[in-house]
C-alpha positions as CSV (number, residue, x, y, z in Angstrom):
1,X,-11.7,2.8,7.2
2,X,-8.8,5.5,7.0
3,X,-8.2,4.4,3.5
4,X,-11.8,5.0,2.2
5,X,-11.8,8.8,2.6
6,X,-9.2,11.6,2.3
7,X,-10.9,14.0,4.1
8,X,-8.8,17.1,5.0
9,X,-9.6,20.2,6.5
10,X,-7.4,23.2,5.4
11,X,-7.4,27.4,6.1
12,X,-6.2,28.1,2.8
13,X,-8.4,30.4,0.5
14,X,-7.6,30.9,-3.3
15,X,-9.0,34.0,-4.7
16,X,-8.9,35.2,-8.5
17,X,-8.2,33.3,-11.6
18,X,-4.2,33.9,-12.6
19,X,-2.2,33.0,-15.7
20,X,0.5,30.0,-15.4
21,X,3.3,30.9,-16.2
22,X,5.0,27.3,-15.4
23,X,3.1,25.4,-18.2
24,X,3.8,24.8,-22.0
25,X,1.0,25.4,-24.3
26,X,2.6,24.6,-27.4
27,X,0.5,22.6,-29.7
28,X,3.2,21.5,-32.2
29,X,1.7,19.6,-35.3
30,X,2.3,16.4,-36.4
31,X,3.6,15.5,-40.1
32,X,2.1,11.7,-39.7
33,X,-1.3,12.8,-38.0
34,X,0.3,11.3,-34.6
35,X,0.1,12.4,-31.0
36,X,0.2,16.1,-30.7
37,X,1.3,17.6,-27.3
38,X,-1.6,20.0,-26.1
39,X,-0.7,21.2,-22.3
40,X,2.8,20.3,-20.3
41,X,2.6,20.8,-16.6
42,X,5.6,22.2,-14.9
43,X,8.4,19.6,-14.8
44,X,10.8,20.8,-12.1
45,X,7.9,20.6,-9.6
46,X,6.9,17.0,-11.4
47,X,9.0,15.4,-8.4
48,X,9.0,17.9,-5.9
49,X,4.8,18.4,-5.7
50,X,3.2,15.9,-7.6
51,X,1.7,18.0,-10.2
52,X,1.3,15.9,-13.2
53,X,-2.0,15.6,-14.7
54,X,-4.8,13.9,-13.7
55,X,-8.2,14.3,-15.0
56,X,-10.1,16.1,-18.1
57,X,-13.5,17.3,-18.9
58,X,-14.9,20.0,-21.2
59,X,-17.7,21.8,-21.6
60,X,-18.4,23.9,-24.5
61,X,-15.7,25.1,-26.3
62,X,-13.5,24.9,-23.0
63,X,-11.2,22.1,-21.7
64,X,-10.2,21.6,-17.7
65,X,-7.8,19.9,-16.3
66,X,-7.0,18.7,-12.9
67,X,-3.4,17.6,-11.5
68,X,-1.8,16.1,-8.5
69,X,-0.4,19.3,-7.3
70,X,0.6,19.5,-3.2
71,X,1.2,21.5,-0.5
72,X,2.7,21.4,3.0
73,X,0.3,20.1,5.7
74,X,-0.7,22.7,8.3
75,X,1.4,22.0,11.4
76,X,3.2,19.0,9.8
77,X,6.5,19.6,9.1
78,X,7.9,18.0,6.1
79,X,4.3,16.5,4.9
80,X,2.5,17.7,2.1
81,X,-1.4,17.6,1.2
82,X,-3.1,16.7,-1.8
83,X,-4.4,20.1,-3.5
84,X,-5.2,19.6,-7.0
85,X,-5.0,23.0,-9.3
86,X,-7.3,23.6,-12.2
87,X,-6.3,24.5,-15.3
88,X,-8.9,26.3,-17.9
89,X,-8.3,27.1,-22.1
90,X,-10.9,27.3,-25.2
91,X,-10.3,24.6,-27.5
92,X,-7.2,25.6,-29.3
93,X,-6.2,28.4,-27.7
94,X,-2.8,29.2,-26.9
95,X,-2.8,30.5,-22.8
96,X,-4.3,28.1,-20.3
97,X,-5.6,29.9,-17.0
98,X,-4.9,28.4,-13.4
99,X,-8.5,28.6,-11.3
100,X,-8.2,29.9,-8.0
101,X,-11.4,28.3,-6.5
102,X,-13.3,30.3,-4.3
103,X,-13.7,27.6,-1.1
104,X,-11.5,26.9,1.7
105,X,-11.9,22.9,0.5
106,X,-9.5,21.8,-2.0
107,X,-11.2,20.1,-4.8
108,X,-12.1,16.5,-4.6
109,X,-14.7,15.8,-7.5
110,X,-15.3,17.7,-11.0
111,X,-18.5,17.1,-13.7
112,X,-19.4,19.1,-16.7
113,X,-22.2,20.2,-18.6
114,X,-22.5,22.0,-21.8
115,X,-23.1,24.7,-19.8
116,X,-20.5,24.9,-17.3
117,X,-18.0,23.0,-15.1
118,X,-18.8,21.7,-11.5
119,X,-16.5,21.5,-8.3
120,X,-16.9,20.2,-5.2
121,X,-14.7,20.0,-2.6
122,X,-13.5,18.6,0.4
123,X,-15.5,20.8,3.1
124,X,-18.7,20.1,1.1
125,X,-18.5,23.5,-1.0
126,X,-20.0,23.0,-4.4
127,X,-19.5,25.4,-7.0
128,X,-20.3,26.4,-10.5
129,X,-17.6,27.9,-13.1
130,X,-18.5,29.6,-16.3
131,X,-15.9,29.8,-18.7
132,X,-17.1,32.2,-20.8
133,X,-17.8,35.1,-18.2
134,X,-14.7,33.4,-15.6
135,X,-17.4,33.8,-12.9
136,X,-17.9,31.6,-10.1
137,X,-21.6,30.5,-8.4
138,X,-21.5,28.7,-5.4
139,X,-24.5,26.3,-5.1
140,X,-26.0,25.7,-1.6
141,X,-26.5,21.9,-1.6
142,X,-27.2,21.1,2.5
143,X,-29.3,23.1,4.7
144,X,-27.3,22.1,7.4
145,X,-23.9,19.8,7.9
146,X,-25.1,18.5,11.7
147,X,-21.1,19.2,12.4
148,X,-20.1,16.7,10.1
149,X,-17.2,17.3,8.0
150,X,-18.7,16.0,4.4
151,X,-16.7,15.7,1.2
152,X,-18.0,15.8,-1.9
153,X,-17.5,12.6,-4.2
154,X,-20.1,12.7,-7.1
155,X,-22.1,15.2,-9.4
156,X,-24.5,14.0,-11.8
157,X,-27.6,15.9,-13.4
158,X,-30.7,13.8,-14.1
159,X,-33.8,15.2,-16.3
160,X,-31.5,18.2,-16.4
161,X,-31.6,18.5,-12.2
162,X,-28.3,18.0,-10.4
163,X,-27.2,14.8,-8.3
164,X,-25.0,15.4,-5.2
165,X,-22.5,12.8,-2.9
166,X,-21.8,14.1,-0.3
167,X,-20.3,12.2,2.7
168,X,-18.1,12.2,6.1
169,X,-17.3,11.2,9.1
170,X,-19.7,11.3,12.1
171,X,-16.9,11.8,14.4
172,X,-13.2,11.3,14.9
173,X,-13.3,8.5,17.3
174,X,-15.8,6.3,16.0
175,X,-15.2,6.8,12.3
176,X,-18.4,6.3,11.4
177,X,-19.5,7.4,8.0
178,X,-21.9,9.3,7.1
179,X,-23.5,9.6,3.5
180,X,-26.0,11.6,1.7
181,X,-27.1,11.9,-1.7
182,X,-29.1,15.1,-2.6
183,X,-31.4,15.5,-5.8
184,X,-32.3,19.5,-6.9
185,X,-36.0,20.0,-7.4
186,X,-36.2,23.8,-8.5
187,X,-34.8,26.0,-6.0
188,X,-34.6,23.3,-2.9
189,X,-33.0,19.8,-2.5
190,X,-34.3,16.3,-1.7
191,X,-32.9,12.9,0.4
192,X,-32.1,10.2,-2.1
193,X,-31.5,6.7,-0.2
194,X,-28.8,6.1,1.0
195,X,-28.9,1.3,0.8
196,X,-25.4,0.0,2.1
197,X,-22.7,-1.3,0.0
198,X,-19.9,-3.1,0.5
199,X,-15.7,-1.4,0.1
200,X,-12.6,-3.2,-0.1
201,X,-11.1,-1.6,3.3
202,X,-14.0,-2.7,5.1
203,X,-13.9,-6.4,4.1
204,X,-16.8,-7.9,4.9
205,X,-18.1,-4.4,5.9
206,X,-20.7,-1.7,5.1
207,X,-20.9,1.9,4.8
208,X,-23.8,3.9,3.1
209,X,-24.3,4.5,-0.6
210,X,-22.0,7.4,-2.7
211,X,-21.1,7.7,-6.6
212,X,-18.2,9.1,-8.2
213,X,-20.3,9.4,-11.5
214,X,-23.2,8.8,-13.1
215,X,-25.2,8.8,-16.5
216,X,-28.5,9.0,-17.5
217,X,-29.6,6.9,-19.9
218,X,-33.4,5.6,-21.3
219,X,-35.1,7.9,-18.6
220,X,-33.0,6.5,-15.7
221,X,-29.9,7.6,-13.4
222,X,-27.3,5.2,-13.3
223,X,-23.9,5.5,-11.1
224,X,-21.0,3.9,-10.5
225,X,-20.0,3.3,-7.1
226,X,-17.1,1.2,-5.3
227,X,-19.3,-1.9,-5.6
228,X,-21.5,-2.4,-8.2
229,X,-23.6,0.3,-10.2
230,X,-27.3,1.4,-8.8
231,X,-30.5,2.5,-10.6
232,X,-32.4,5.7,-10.1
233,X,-36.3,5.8,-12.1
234,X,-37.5,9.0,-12.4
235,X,-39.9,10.2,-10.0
236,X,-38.0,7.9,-7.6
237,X,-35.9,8.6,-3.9
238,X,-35.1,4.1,-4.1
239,X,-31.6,2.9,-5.9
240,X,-32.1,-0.3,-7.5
241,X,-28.7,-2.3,-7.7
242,X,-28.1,-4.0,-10.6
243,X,-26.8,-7.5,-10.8
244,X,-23.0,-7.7,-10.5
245,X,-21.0,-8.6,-13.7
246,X,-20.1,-12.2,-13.6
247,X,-17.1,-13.3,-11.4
248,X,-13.9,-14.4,-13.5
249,X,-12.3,-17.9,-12.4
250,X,-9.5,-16.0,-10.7
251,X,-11.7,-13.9,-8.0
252,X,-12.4,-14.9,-4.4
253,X,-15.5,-15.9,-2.8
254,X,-16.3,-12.6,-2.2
255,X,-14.9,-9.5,-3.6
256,X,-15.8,-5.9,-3.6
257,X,-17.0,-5.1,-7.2
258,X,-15.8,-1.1,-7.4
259,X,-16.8,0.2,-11.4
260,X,-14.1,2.4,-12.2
261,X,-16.5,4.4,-15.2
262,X,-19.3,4.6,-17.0
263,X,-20.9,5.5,-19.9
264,X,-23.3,5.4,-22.9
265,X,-22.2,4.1,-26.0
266,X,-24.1,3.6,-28.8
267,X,-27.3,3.3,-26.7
268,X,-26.0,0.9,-24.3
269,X,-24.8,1.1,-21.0
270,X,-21.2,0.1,-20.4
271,X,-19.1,0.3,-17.3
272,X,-15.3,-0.8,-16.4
273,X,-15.0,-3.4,-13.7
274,X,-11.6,-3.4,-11.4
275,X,-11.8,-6.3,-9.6
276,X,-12.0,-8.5,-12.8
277,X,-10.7,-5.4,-15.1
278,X,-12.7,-6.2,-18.0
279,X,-15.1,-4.0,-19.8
280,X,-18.6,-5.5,-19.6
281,X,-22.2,-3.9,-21.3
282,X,-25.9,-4.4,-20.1
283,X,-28.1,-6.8,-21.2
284,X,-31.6,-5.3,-20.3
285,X,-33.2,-8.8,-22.2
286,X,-31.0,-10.8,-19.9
287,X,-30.5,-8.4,-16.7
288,X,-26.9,-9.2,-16.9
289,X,-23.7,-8.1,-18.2
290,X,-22.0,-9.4,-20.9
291,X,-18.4,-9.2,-21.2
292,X,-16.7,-7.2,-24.2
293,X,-13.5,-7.5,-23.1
294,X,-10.8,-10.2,-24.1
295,X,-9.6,-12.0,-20.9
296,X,-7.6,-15.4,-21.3
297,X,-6.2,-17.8,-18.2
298,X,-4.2,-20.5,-18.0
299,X,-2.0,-22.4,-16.1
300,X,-3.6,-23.0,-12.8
301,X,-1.2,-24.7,-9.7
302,X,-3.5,-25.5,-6.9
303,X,-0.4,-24.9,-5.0
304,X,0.0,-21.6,-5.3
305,X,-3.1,-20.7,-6.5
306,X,-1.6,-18.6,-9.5
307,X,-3.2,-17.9,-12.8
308,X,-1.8,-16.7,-15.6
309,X,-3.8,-13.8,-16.8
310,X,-3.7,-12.2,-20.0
311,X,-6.2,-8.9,-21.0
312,X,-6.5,-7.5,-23.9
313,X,-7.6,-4.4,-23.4
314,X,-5.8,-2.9,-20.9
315,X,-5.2,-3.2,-16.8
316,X,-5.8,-0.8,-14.3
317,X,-8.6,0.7,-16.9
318,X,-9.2,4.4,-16.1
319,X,-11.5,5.7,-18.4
320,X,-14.0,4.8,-20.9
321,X,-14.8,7.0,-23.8
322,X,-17.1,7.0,-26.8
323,X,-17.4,8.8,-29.9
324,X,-20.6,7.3,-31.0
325,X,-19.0,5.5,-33.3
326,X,-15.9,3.5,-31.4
327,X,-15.2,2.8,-27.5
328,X,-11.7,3.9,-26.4
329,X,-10.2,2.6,-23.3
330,X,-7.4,4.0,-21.3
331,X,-5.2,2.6,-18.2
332,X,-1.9,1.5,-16.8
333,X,-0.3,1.6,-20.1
334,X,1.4,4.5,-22.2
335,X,-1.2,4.1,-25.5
336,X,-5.3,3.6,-25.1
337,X,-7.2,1.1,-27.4
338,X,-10.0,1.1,-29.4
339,X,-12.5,-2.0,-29.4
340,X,-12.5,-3.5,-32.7
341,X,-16.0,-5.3,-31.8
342,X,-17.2,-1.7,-33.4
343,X,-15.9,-2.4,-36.8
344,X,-16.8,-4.1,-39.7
345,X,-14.8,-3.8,-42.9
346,X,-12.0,-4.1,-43.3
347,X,-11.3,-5.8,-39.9
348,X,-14.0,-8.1,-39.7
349,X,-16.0,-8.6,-37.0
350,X,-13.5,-8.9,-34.3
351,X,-15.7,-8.8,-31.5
352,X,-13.9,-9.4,-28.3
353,X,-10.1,-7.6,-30.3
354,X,-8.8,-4.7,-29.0
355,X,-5.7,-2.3,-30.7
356,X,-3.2,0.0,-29.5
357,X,-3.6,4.0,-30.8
358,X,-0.2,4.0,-30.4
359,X,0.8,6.7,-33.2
360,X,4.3,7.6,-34.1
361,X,7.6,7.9,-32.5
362,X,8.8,11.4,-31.6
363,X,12.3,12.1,-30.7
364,X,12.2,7.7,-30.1
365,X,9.5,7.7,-28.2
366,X,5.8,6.5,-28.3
367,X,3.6,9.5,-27.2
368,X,2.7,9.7,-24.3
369,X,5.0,7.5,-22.2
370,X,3.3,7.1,-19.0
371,X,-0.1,5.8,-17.8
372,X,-3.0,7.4,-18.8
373,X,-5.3,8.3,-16.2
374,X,-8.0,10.3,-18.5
375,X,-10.1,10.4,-21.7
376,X,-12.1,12.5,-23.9
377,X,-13.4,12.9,-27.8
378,X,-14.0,16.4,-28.8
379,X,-14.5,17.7,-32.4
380,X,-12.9,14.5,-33.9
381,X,-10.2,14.4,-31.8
382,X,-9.0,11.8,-29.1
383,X,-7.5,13.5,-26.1
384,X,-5.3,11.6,-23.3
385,X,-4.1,13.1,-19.7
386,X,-1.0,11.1,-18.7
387,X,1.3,12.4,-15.6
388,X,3.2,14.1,-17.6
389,X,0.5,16.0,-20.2
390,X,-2.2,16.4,-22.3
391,X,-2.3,15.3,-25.9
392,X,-4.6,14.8,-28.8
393,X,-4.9,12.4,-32.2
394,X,-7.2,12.7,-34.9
395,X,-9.8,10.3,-35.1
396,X,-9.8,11.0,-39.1
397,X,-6.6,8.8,-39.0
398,X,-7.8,6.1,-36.4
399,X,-8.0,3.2,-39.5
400,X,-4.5,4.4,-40.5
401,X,-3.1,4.3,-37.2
402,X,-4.4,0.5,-36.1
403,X,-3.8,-0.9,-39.3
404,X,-0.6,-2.5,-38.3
405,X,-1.6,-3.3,-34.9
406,X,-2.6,-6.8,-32.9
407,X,-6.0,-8.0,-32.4
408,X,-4.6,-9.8,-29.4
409,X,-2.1,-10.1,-27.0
């Protein structure tokens, strides 16, 4: 159970919003319509705190970043504590801002509308930033927390009302969790249901129902949760849970099935599986998923029990992003890809392919170098949060870049 929640309770309060002055925002430009560098985090704390980059959203003409920043643990010598920092800049512009967030809860979860960013916390605080005016509102989600230390874990907004995960422990000697999930109806709040699912630390376990995010999509709620993704119709307090994606030869009998993202693209609903790291879309005709991922085994020793497993897209996936036009993936490598199943002309219909948006080498090396944990497409550009920055491509080159590329692996 320890490993399912991070829940941490902390005196520190952050106060007003403060220029950085420990991070590059350079955006040099790129000769061969490569990887351009937006936002560098502080590198001599890279080692020492954790603070590369994690996450990125925008709303608006405003980007915000999250990073793995940390600070020492109240009472604990020598231990430190996750405390992300938030970083806030319009869309090109050339200072970013470091959010002080008005909560005693460091920040667990982030959403964004077109309107303004979301943040909710680790002591249940849930609060609304607005770029524009750098004003904060905080947004009264539980009438009352029974003593229970929640955390939030999801925000959503269905038919333009928000959607709220909260949960926490019922006590510290039991370590029962509790979970609730909140829907905003005007000025008050209503119970969604709560149906148990199944988590990879609990084994054959159950805790109640929470989301890390969720989309709307043909007049219903959808979310991804740690296993499987669950339905919400409109008028509605019941979760459906849709069918699992089909196992993969190399799975077990029974194994949590935690969906890493989600999203819409090109009217369909499309989700990234962990346990069998493929990329897999809804088929409403069928109610199933269909794979449209590339996954190839071989080599099977009954002895061992070893497969050979080759994907094509790319392990550990991330993030999923669309741009209406192409699905980019991102994960544990250095470069995301772009499903080729999208193109026609001149590629064919490679429906299953997926290439590298590698770019070009600067100063010898393929940007970025490390992992990347985040995606997103704004005014024709691809941007990518690795640990150690932010950077954009242009999509206007995306045929240019690929051309060269493999198909498979």
């Amino acid at each position: 159970m320890k490993n399912l929640f991070y829940l941490v309770i902390v005196s520190l309060l952050f106060a007003a919003c403060t220029k950085d002055p420990g991070v590059n925002s350079e955006q040099p430009e790129s000769s061969q319509g490569g990887w351009v560098s937006v936002f560098t985090p502080d590198k001599d704390s890279l080692s020492t705190r954790g603070s590369g980059l994690q996450k990125m959203l925008h709303s608006g003409s405003w980007i915000m970043l999250e990073d793995a920043w940390s600070v020492p643990a109240e009472g604990k010598p020598g231990y430190l504590v996750h405390a992300p920092r938030l970083f806030v800049s319009s869309l090109n512009g050339n200072s970013w801002d470091t959010l002080s967030v008005p909560s005693k809860g460091f920040v667990n979860t982030l959403f964004a509308d077109s309107t303004a960013f979301f943040v909710g916390t680790r002591n249940g605080d849930v609060l609304k930033y607005y770029p524009d005016s750098k004003e904060w509102e905080k947004i009264n989600v539980l009438d009352s927390t029974n003593g229970i230390e929640y955390g939030v874990y999801g925000i959503g907004k269905f038919e333009n009302n928000l959607i709220v995960s909260l949960a926490g422990f019922k006590d510290s000697v039991s370590k029962e969790v509790v979970s609730v999930i909140r829907l905003q109806n005007g000025d008050s709040w209503v119970d969604l249901e709560t149906p148990p699912i199944h988590y990879e630390t609990y084994g054959e376990g159950t805790v109640p129902l929470q989301f890390h995010k969720g989309v709307e999509w043909n007049g219903k709620f959808y979310i991804a949760t740690m296993d499987g993704v669950f339905e919400l119709t409109s008028g509605s307090r019941q979760w459906k849970q849709l069918p699992f994606p089909p196992k993969v030869q190399y799975t077990k009998r029974y194994i949590p099935r935690p969906v890493t993202d989600i999203l819409v693209h090109k009217n369909n609903l499309v989700i990234a599986e962990t346990s069998s790291m493929l990329v897999y879309e809804w088929d409403a005709a069928g109610d199933g998923w269909i794979a449209i991922d590339s996954l190839f085994l071989s080599g099977y020793d009954k002895d061992t029990l070893n497969y050979v497993i080759n994907i094509n897209s790319t392990y550990g996936i991330q993030s999923l992003v669309s741009d209406g036009e192409h699905l980019f993936a991102s994960g544990d490598r250095s470069y995301p890809k772009v499903y080729m199943g999208d193109y026609g002309e001149p590629y064919g219909n490679i429906s299953k392919g997926w290439r590298k948006i590698a770019g070009e080498v600067i100063n010898g090396k393929i940007m970025p170098t490390s992992k990347i944990y985040s995606l997103d497409v704004i005014d024709g550009f691809l941007y990518a949060v690795s640990y150690e920055g932010l950077f954009k491509i242009s999509l206007k080159n995306l045929d240019k870049i690929i051309a060269n590329e493999k198909d498979f692996f």
